[in-house]
Structures are given as C-alpha cells and as structure tokens.
C-alpha positions in Angstrom: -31.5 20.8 -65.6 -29.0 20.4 -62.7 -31.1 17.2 -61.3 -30.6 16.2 -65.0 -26.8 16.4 -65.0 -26.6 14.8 -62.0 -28.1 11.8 -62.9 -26.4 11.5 -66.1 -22.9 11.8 -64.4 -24.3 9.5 -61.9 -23.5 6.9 -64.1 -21.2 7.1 -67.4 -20.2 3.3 -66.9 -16.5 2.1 -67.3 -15.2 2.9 -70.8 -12.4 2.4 -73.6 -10.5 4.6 -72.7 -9.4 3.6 -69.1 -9.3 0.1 -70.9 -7.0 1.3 -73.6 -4.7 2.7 -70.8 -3.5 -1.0 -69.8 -2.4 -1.8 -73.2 0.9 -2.1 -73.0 0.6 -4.4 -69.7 -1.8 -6.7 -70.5 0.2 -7.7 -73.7 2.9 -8.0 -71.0 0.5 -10.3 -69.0 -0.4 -11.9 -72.2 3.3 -12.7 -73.4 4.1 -14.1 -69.7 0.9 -16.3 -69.9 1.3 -17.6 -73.4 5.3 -18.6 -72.2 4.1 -20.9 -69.7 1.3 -22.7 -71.7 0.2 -26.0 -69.3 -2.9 -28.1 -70.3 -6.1 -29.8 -68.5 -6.5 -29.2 -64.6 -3.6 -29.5 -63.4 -1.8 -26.0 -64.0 0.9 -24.5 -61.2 2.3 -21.9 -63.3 -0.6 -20.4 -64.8 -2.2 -20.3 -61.2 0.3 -18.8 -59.4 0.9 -16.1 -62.1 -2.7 -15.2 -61.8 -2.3 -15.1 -58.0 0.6 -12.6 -58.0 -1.4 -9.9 -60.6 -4.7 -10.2 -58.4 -2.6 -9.4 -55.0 -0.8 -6.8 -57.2 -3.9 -5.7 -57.5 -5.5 -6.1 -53.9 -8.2 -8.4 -54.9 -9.4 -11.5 -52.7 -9.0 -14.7 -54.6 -9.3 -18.2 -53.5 -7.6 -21.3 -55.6 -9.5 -24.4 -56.1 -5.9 -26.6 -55.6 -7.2 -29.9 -56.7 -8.7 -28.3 -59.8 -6.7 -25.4 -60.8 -9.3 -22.8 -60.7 -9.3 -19.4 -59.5 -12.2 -17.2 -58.0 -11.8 -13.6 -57.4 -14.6 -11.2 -56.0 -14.8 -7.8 -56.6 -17.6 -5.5 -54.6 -19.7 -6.8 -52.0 -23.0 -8.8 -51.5 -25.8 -9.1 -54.2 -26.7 -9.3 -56.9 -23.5 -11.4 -58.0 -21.9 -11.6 -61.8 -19.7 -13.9 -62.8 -16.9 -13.3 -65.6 -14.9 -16.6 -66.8 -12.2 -17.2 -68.7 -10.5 -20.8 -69.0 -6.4 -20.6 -69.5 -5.3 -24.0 -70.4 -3.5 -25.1 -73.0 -3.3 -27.8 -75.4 -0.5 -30.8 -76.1 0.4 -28.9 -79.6 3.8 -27.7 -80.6 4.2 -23.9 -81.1 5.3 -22.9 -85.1 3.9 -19.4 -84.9 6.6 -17.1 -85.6 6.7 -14.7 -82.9 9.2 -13.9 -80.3 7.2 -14.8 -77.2 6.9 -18.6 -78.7 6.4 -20.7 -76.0 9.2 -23.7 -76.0 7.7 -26.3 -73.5 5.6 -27.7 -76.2 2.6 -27.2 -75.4 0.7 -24.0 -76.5 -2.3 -21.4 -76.2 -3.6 -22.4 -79.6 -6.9 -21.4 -79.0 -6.6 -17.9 -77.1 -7.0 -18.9 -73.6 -3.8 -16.8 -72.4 -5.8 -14.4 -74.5 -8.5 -14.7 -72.2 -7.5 -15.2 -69.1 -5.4 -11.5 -69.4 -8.7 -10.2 -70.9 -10.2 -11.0 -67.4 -7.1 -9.9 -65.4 -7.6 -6.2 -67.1 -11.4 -6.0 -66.1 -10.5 -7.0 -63.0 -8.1 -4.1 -62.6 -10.8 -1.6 -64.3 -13.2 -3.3 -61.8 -10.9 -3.1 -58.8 -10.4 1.0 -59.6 -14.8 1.0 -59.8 -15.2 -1.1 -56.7 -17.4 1.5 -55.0 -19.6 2.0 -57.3 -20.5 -1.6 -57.9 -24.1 -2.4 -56.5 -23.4 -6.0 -55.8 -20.1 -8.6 -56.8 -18.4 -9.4 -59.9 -16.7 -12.8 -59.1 -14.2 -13.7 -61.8 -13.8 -17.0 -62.4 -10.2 -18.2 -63.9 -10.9 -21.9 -65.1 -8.7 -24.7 -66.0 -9.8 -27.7 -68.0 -11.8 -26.5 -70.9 -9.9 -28.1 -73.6 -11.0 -31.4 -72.2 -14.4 -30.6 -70.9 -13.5 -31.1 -67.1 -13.0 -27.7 -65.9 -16.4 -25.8 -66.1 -18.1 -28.6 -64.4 -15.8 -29.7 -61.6 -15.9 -25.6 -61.0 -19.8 -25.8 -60.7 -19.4 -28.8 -58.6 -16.9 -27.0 -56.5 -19.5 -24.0 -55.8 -18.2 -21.4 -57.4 -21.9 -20.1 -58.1 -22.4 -20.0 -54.7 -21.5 -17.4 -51.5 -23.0 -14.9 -52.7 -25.0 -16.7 -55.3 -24.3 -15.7 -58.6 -27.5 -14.4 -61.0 -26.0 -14.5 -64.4 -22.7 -14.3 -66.4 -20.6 -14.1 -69.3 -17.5 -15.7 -70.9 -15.7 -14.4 -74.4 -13.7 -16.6 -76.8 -11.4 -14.8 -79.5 -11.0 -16.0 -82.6 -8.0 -15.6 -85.3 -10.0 -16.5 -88.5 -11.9 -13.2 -87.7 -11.3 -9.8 -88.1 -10.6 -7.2 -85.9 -13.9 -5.0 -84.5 -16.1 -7.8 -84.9 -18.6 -9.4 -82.1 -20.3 -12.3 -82.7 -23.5 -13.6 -80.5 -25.8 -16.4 -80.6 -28.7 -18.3 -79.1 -27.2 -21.9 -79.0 -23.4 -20.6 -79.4 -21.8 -23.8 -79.7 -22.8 -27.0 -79.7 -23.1 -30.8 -77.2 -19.5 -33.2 -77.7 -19.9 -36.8 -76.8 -16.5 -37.9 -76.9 -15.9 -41.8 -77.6 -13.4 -44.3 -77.1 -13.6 -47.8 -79.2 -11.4 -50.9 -77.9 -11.2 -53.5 -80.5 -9.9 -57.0 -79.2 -9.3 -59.6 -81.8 -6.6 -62.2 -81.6 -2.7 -61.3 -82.4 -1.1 -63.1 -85.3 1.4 -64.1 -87.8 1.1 -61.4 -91.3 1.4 -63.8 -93.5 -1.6 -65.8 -91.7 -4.6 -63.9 -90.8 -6.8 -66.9 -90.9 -5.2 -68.3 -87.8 -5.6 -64.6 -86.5 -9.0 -62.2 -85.6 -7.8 -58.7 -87.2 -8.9 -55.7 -85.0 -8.1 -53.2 -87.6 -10.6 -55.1 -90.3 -13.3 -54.9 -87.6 -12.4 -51.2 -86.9 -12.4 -50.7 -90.4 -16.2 -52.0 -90.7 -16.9 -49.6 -87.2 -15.9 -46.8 -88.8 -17.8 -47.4 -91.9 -21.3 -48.0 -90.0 -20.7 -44.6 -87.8 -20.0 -42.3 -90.6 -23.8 -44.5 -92.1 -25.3 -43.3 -89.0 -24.8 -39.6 -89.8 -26.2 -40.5 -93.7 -28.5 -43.1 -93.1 -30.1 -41.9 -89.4 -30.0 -38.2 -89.1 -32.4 -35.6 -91.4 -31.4 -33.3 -93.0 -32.5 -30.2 -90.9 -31.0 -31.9 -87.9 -27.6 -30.8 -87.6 -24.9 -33.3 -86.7 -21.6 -33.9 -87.0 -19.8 -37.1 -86.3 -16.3 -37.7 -86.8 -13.4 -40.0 -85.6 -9.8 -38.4 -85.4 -7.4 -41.2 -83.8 -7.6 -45.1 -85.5 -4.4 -46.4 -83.7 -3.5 -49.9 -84.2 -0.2 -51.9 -84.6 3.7 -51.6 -84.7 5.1 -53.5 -87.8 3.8 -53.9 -91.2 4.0 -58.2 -90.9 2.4 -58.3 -87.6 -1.5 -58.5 -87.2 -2.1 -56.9 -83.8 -4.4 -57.9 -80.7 -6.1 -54.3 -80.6 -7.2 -51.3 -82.3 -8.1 -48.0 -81.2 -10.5 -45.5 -82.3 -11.6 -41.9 -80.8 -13.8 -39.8 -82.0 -16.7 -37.1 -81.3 -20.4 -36.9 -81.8 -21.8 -33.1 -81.5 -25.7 -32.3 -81.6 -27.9 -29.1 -80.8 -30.9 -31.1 -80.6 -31.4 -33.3 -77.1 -33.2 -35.9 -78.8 -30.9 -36.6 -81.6 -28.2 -36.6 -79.3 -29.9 -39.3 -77.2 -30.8 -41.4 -80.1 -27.1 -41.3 -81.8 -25.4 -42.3 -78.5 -27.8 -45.7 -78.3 -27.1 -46.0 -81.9 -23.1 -45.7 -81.2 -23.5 -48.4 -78.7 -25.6 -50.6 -80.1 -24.0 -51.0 -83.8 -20.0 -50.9 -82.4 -20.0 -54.0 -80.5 -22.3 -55.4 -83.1 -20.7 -54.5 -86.0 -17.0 -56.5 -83.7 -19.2 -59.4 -83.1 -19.9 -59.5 -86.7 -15.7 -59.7 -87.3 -15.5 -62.1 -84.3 -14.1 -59.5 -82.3 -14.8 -57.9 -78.8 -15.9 -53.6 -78.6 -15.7 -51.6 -75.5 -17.2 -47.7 -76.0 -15.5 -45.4 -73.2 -17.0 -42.4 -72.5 -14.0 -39.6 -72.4 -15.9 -36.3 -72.8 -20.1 -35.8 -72.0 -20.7 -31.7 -72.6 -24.1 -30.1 -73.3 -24.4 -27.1 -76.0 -24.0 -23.2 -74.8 -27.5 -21.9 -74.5 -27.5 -17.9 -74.4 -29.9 -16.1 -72.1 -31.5 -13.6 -74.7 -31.9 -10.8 -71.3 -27.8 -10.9 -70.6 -26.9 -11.2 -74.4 -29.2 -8.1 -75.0 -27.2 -6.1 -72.9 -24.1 -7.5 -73.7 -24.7 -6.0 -77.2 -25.4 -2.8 -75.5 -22.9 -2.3 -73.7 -21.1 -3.3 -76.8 -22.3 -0.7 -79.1 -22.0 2.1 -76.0 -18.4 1.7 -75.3 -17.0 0.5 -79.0 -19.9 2.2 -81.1 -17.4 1.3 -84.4 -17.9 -2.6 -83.6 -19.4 -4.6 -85.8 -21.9 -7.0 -84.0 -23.5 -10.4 -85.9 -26.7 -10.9 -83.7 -27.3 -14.4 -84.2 -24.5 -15.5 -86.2 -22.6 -17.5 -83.3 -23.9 -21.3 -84.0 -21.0 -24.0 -84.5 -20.4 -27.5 -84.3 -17.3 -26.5 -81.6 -17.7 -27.2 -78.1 -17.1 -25.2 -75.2 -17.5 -26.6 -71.3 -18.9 -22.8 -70.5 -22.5 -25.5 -71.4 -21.9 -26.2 -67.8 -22.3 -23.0 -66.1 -25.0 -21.9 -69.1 -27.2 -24.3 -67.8 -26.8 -22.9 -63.8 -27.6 -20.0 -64.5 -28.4 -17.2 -67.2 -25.3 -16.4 -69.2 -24.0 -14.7 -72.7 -21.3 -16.2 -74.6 -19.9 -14.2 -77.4 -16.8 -14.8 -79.4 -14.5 -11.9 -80.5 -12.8 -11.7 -83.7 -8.5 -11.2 -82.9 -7.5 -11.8 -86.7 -3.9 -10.6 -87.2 -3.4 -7.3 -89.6 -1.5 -10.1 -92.2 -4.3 -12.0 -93.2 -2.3 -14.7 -94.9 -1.6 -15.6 -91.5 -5.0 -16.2 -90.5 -5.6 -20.3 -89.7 -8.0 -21.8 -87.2 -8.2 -22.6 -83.5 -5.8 -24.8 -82.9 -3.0 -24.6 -85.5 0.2 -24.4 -84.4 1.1 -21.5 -86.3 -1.9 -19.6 -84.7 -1.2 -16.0 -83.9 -4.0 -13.8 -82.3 -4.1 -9.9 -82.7 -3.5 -8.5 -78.9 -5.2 -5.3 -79.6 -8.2 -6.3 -78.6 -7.1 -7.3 -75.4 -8.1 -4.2 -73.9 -11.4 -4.0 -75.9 -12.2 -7.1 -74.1 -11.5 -6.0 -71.0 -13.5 -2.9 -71.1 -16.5 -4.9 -72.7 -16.0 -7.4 -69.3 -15.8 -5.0 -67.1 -18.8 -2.6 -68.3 -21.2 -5.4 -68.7 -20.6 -6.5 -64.9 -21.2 -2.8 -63.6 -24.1 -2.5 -66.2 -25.3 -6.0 -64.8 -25.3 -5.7 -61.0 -26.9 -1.5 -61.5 -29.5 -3.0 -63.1 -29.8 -6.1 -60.8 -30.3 -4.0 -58.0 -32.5 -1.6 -59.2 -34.7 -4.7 -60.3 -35.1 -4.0 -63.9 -33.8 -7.4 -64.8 
C-alpha cells in the first residue's frame, strides 16, 4: 500500500485550485491588456507588457521584433509542448460598457487579451511546476491572427524548432457561450481565401454614362455571378460560404467613377472544393468586367487552411478537462464553423487541439458575437483556462516521456 501512495502522490497534476489563486491578477493583467488593444504584427505595447510579467516571473523569452511574437520556454529539453495564444486586436471602436474600455479605438473584440493573460497564468502555474516537467512547454504569444499573418510568419520564424516541439494546443473564448462549457472538434474552424476585386472602367459625366464605362454596374454583375457560384456550383453536402463585405466605389451622387472595389471571403472544409471555387473566382470576375467593357484584377489578401484537430491531443485535452473542472460541460465534436483561425498554420506542423471556451457574461442580454463592439467577455474563466493550459502541458510532456503517446 505504501508503494501505492507513493505513486499516486507522485503525480496529482497542477489543479484549480492553485489556478483559482491568481484570480484577482490575471483580471489585473487582463484589464491592462485589453487598455492597450493594437492590431496585426506590429504591436510595441502588448509585447513589452508581456515581457515585464514573464521576467516578473523569471521565465526566458525571446521577441520575434519584426513580427511581434513572443516565445517563452518553461522546463528543459524533450519532449516539447507548445501553448499559443494570439493578442491582437482589431480596427473596431469599443461600446462595451465597462470601466476598463479601451479609448485608442481599437479593441480586443474577440478575446485575445483574454487569451494571451490565460497563457501568462499557466505560465506562472508552470513556472512554480518547472521541476517536475519531463521536457518544455514553450509558450507561444502571437501577433497577427486577425489577419492571417501571424501563425505562419511564426512557423516560418521557427518557433517549432530548438527543442522541436511534438504537439500543442491553443484556446479561443467565446461570449455567445455560457460559462462551464468546452467545446472540441475534428476540423474546428474552417479555410478563408480572402479576395480583392479592382474594377477599372472609364470616369464620367452622371448625367452621361454612355460616354462613360461604369465600374459599379460591372461590380454589380461580379457580385451577382459569385453569390451563383455558391447556388449554382457547390452541392449541397459541401459546406461553403462565400461572402463579400466591402463594395466601395465613388464620392458624389453625379459622378460615375473610374473604379470600384469589392472584398470579400471564400471559406471551405473540403480541399477540393476550395480549389475548384478559387479557379471559378478567377475565371468568371474578369469575365464577367470584360462582359461590361471593363478591366478585373483579383488580389489575394488572406490564404489560410482549416484547423485540423489531432484526435490523440484532443483526447487528453478532454481529460485533463473533466480531471481538474469535473462540473464542465464538454461538446465532443461540436466545434465545426465557417470562422477562421491562423492556428491552421501550426495544426498542420504538427499535432495540436483547438478548443473554444465559453466566457458568456452572467447578463445574458449582453451576449453578442465575436467582434461586436459592445462585446464583453466573463473573466472568470480566466483562471479555468489557465489551469486547463497548464495541466494539459505537464500531462503532455509525462506522457511524452514515458512514451505512451
């Protein structure tokens, strides 16, 4: 029995409770983060907040300048872990009604200050563990998520590599969903081809079009035949969504302009009718411009493959889950959207779990989606997250080295 005990007390695994300890500073961390909201890969602030907690902390870090990424290692050697959690912004002016609004106007409307103080407090549960890690956790702080750069410029950058990381996980909260609920899935979120469509016709008089070539007519007729692709050219079991959100032309209402403009987004699960969509995109815009007698340039502005869960780390993601927060509610499966998320990047390196976390405020007539500018997120499950981080990465690298995964 004594060779029993010993070990069970060998290992208990980091907990809630040592989690739930930090509370009251990660909100702290949380409100100073959300303050300072910056956007894309370019972000001083954020960074050197993140530097001062991780020497606070004692923990080695390295800053990807050029990029605005952060690496932190924890333990020694491998097997190797990685944890990520993006922290930019986007170009949206705050309305929530809280006193921590930030006032630059730009704002964490989709959780990322959220996330990267979720990953700051498993670093500090990880940092007070560090001896009993059998390998590294390397966090990985990323900028750039919001417009698909960030991941991928961090892969290119080698952050998978010295000491090469085996698998990983990142977390997304979301305020549409309650409190004490997990969400997992197979292929989490799905591919983005973001488009840009120049239009050139000839500038004119209003009250002459004929002596004019009318961009916005011709993007009129381009919009028309995309939103046909999606009900002419995809089945029915083949999920995609295709939708243009900017069609910016013109100045004055008695003014025909030279050019129009139109952005939009293509997202897929399926490789093939990804592929076939984008040859259809290119093929029927500048057609569809000739036809008008204008001239159509597509710009590529965002490529992103779908996240694609590693069954092995999402299985023990869930039970690590239900060992540390038994009273969670987890939806096995259930994670499979039309969002995007530049995690794809890393999910396709290596073997990785994505899983989204429900942060709905108590007041549910304040719950909107990702995004909003009257977002608010519930920061009691910061520590929640943390501990779920931090226990997975221990769990991880003990099993790792003992070669059962």
């Amino acid at each position: 029995m004594e060779g029993k005990l010993e070990i069970m007390s060998e290992y208990m695994g980091i907990g809630r409770d040592e989690a739930k300890e930090l509370q009251s500073t990660l909100v702290s961390w949380r409100r100073s983060l959300h303050q300072i909201p910056e956007t894309g890969i370019c972000l001083p602030q954020t960074v050197s907040y993140i530097k001062d907690r991780l020497e606070e902390m004692g923990i080695e870090y390295k800053v990807y300048d050029d990029i605005s990424c952060i690496t932190a290692e924890i333990g020694k050697g491998e097997p190797c872990f990685l944890l990520r959690s993006d922290m930019d912004a986007l170009q949206v002016k705050e309305e929530a009604d809280v006193p921590f609004r930030s006032v630059n106007g730009c704002m964490h409307g989709c959780g990322h200050d959220m996330h990267a103080t979720i990953l700051l407090g498993a670093a500090k549960l990880l940092k007070a563990h560090e001896a009993e890690l059998k390998g590294t956790v390397k966090l990985l702080f990323q900028s750039g998520e919001e417009i698909f750069q960030g991941a991928k410029a961090a892969v290119a950058a080698g952050v998978l590599e010295n000491p090469k990381v085996g698998a990983g996980m990142a977390i997304h909260v979301i305020g549409a969903v309650p409190t004490g609920v997990i969400i997992t899935g197979k292929e989490a979120m799905s591919a983005v081809y973001g488009f840009k469509i120049t239009i050139k016709g000839k500038g004119g008089h209003g009250s002459m079009p004929e002596q004019a070539i009318d961009p916005i007519n011709a993007g009129v007729q381009v919009y028309l035949a995309l939103q046909s692709l999606i009900a002419r050219e995809v089945g029915g079991t083949e999920e995609a969504v295709l939708t243009v959100g900017q069609f910016a032309a013109g100045d004055v209402a008695n003014v025909i302009p030279e050019r129009a403009v139109l952005q939009g987004t293509l997202r897929t699960f399926n490789k093939e009718v990804r592929k076939r969509l984008i040859e259809r995109i290119n093929e029927i815009v500048p057609a569809v411009a000739r036809a008008y007698r204008c001239e159509a340039e597509v710009e590529v502005i965002s490529d992103c493959p779908g996240v694609v869960t590693d069954d092995k780390v999402t299985a023990l993601v869930e039970n690590e889950i239900r060992r540390i927060l038994p009273e969670m509610k987890i939806f096995a499966g259930a994670a499979h959207g039309m969002g995007s998320e530049d995690f794809a990047f890393i999910t396709e390196e290596i073997p990785a779990s994505y899983y989204m976390m429900g942060a709905g405020v108590p007041d549910q007539s304040k719950w909107v989606g990702q995004h909003n500018p009257k977002i608010e997120f519930n920061e009691e499950v910061l520590a929640d997250g943390a501990a779920i981080y931090a226990a997975v990465a221990e769990k991880w690298l003990r099993e790792a080295s003992e070669e059962k995964i």
